[in-house]
Structure formats: C-alpha cells, structure tokens
N, C-alpha and C positions, 0 to 999 in steps of 0.2 A: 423641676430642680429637686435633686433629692437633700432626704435632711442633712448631711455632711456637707454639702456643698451650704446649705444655708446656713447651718451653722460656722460654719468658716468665713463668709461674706462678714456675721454680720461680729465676730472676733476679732481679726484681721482689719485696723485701721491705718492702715499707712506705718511710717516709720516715726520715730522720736530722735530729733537729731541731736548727736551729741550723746545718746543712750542706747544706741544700739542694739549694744550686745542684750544688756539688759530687757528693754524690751522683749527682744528675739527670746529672750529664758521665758519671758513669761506667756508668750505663743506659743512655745515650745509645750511647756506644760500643760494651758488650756486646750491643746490638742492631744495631748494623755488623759487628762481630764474629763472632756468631752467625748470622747470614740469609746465603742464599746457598749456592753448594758444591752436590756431587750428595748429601750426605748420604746413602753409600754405612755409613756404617757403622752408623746405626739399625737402616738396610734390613737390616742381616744380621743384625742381633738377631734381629727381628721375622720374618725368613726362616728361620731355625736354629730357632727355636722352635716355630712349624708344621710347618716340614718332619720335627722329629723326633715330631710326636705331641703339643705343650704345650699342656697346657689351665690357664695361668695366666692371668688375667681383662686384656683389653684396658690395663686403667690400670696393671696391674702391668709388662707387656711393653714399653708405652709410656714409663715412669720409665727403666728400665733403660736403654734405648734412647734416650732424652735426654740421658742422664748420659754415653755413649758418643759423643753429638755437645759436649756442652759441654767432657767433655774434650778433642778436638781443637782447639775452639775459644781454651780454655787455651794448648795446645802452641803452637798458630800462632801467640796474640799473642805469648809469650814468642819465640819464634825470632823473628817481626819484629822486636823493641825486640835480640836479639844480633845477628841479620843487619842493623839500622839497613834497617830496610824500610820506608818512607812507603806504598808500592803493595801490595795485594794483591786479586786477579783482577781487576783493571782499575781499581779503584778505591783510596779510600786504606784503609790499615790500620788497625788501630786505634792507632798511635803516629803516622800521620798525621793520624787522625781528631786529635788531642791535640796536636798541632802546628799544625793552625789553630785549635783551640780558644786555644791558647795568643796565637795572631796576633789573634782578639777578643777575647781579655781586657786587652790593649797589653802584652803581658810582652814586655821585652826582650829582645831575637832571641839576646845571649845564654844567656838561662835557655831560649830554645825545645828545647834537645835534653831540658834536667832534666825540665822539665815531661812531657814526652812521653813522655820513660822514666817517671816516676814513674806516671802516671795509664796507660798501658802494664800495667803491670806490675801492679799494684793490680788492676788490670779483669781479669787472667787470675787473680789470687788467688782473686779472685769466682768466675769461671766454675769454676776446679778446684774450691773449696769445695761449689758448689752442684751437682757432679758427684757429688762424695763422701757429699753428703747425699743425692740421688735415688738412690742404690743403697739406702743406710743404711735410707730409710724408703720403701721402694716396698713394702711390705707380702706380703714372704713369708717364711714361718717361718726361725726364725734359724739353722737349719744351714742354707738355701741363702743369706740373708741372708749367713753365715762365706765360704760359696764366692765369693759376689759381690765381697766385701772384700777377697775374700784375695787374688782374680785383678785387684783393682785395684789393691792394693798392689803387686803383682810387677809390675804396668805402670809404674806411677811409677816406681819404683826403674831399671827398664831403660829407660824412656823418658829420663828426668835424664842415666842417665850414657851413653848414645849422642848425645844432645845437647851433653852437655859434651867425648865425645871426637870429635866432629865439630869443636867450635871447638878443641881441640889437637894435632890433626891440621891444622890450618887454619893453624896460627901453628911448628908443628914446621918444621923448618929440611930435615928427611928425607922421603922419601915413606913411607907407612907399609905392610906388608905386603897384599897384596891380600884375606887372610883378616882382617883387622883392618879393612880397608877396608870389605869384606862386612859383618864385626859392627857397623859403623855402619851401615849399612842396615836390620839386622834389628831393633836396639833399638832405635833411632830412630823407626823408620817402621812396621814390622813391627808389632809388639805392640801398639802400642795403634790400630794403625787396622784390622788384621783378625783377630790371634791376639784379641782381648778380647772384640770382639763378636762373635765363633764362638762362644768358647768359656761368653760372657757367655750367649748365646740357647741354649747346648745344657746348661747348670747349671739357666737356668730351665724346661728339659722335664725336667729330671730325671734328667740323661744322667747315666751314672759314669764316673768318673774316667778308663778308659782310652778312651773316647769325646771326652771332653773332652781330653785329651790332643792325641789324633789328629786333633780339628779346630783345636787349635793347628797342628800340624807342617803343615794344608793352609794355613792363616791365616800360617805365618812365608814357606812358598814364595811365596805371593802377593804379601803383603808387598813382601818383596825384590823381587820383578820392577817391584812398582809404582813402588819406590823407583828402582831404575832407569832406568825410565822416564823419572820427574821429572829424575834428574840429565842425562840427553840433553833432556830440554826445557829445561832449564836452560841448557843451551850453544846447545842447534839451534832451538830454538822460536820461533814465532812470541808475541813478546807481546800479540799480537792475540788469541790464540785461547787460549796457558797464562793472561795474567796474571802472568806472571811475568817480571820487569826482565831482559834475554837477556846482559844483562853483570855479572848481579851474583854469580853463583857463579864466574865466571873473576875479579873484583875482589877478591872475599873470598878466593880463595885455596883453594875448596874441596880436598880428597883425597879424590872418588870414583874408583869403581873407573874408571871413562875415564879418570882422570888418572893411575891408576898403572898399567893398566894402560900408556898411553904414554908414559909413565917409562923404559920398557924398550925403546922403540924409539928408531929414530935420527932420528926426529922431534922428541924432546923438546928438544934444542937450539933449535929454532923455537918451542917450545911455553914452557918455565921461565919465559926473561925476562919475561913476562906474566900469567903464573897469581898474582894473591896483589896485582896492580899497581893501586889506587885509582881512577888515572887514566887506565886502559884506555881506549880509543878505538876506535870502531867499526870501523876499519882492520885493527890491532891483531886486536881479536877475528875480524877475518871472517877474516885469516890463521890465527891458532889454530884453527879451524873446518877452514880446508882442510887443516891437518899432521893434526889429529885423525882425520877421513875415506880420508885418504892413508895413512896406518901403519896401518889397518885399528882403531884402538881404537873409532870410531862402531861398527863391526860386531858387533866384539868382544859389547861391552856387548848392543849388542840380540840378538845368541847367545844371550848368559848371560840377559837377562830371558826369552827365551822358553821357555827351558831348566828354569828356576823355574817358569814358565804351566806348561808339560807337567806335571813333577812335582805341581803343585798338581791339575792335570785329572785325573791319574791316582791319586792320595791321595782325592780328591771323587769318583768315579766308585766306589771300593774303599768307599766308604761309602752309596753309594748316592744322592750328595745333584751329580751334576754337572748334570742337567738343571734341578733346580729350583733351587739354590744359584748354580754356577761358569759355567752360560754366561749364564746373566740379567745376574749380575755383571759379566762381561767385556762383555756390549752396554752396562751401566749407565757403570762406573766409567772404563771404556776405549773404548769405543765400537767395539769387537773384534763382528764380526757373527760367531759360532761356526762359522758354515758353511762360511764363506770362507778358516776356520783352522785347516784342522786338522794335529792333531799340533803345534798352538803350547798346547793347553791340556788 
C-alpha cells in the first residue's frame, strides 16, 4: 500500500449525516494538507526498521509511518492558522484553502479570517486524531504498542510547548537567550520530525531502550540543523524554490537564533526597527538581509547548522546506520550530495 493510499484510509471516515457538505470541506482540505512535501519522515521509519533487523509485516511498518506524516501535517496546519499563512510550498494552505472556500460560499469578507481559522483548526484536529489512532491500532503487541504511545505523547507535549514559546518569544519585548532560542528549535522541529520517526522505526525492530535513546540524540542534532536551515530560508530564500513567503518570519517578528544572535552586534540598530514590523517592505527587508550577512549572523547560523550535521554524522556512523540512514537523508531532505561534504555530516 503506498503512503497516499494510507493516508487517505485512515482520513476518510464515512460520511456525517446531515453535514455533508461540511464534512466534504474538511477532506477536501486534509487532502491539500496531506499530499505533497518530501515525506522524509515515514522514509525514516520504514529506514530504521530495516536497517536495524525489523521483521514487522509491511501494513504494520506502513501505519506507523503514516501516523508520523499526519502528524506533521497536523503541526503545519496549526502553525499556518498562528503564523496567519494563506501559502504553503507554493500553493495555498489549508486556512487558505478555507478562505476561498469561504469566498464560494458569499461569507462576508468579514467572517473570512473566522471561517478559516475554524475549519483550519478542526482539519488539524482530524489529522492529529487519526495520527494517534494509526499508532493505537497498527497491530503490534501492546508493550511496543505502550512504546509507541509513549514516544508520541512526549512529542506532543514538547511539540505544543516549543510552538507556544516560539509565539512568546515572538511578542516578548526582549531577545531571548540563545540557549532558549536553541530549545525552540529542538522542541519545535526536532522531535517530532526526526527524534519520533527514529526512534518510532527502531521500537518497531525491537530496539532497547538505550538504542532508542541514542537515535533520539542523532534525530534531535539533525533536527536542529534542519530547523536552522528553515530559519535562514525563511529570511534568504527564494520563495520560488522554499514555499515560503521570504517576509513572513521578519513580520511576525520571529526569535531565531540569526536574530539573537545579531542582537549582539552592532548591526542590530539597522536590524530591530523591522523584525516583529506587519508592514515590512521589500526594501526594508532586503536591508535586514545585508546587516544580517555583514555582522556575520547569516554565517554564524550556517556554522552552527553544520556543526549539529557533523554531530549527527558522527552519533549515525557510532551506530553503524550513516551509510544506509544519514547520507540517503541529507541527499533526500537537504539535497546535500555526502561526497561533496565532508566533515559537514
């Protein structure tokens, strides 16, 4: 079964009588929602599981491994409807999806933000719901079934609250230390897009506990580098090629580590008046651009992400998994050709 098709099994629950239409919007959506992306984080279920020895049957491997892309799918809609994101990878999000749904139905352009959030937010209910059941009933005995739980619960919980201290860091009046800066990267991003499905795909081989550990600690260095990444695409990037609006983390006001780190140069004078500003201008930001590059904070950052690559390369290789796991991934997720990098992984 490929993961589209699973993913749609386990979305798709019959009808709601009497609500139809509604319903259908919000299928509709979760199939915007869902499709798409490198779907990097099955791949390492399904990768961990072979490479350690798993002989759990394709449908079982496969559940798991859905439920690791429907969660992100979750995350993402919920951050569009906080980050007010109509876009995402080129296209609209699912609260834009919901926002011209709203423009066919003739809703008054003032209820279009309500609607949007609401059918937004609802549609990611769905996806984490039917995340939480594809672990629940993927059918393997109930102590790995407990492990599965367990490690999904400890993503929720650290996903939520790096998500909420990314939006209070965002509205804080201070910059926030750069080690706190860091822990929004790790809980955020980290955990549930690499520490989960490691450690997700090395529960169902059967792995113990200090294995499963150890490909967290390779899954949070990755993590973070990824995250970083993103936040430099988020300033530098082309939206042509991320998908991603190139003024909407300097409008919201982001506190990644590029921003605190140039906090502490004599840049930031050129840099404050802007960071956090609605109505940022493309002028505006292509100046932020050059203070950030010129105080050295662009470098910084991609230091520090490649810095976490090593560490992860070197944690993945002490386990025996860099050839078949950590460069496949960097060609996947990054488009990092291993050969061309070394000593970055």
């Amino acid at each position: 079964m490929s993961l589209q098709t699973e993913l749609d099994s386990l979305l798709h629950s019959g009808s709601v009588p009497g609500l139809d239409r509604d319903h259908r919007a919000l299928l509709s959506a979760l199939e915007l929602g869902s499709s798409g992306g490198k779907r990097f984080r099955p791949w390492l279920v399904t990768t961990v599981h072979a490479a350690l020895g798993g002989a759990q049957p394709d449908e079982v491997v496969d559940a798991v491994a859905a439920a690791t892309e429907l969660l992100h799918t979750a995350f993402v809609i919920h951050d569009d409807v906080i980050d007010h994101d109509d876009t995402r990878r080129g296209r609209p999000s699912v609260p834009g999806w919901f926002r011209a749904d709203a423009v066919e139905l003739g809703v008054d352009p003032a209820g279009h933000d309500t609607y949007s959030r609401a059918g937004a937010i609802l549609a990611g209910d769905l996806a984490l719901t039917a995340a939480v059941r594809a672990v629940a009933t993927c059918g393997v005995d109930q102590r790995t079934t407990n492990r599965l739980l367990n490690l999904l619960d400890a993503t929720l919980h650290a996903s939520a609250a790096g998500e909420l201290a990314d939006v209070r860091l965002a509205l804080a009046a201070d910059m926030p230390a750069a080690e706190e800066a860091l822990a929004v990267s790790e809980q955020k991003t980290a955990v549930y897009s690499f520490v989960l499905p490691l450690q997700a795909g090395a529960v169902l081989a059967g792995a113990d506990d200090a294995l499963v550990h150890a490909l967290g600690q390779v899954g949070r260095a990755l993590g973070i580098a990824f995250q970083l990444c993103d936040d430099l695409n988020g300033v530098f990037g082309d939206p042509a090629t991320t998908g991603k609006d190139h003024l909407g983390d300097l409008r919201e006001g982001k506190r990644t580590p590029l921003m605190v780190h140039a906090a502490g140069t004599s840049a930031w004078s050129r840099i404050a008046p802007h960071l956090g500003d609605p109505d940022l201008t493309d002028d505006h930001a292509a100046s932020v651009r050059e203070a950030l590059e010129s105080c050295g904070s662009r470098g910084f950052v991609e230091d520090l992400a490649a810095r976490h690559l090593t560490a992860a390369g070197d944690q993945a290789a002490a386990l025996g998994l860099r050839r078949s796991l950590l460069d496949p991934l960097l060609e996947f997720a990054w488009g990092i050709d291993p050969a061309t990098r070394a000593g970055a992984a």
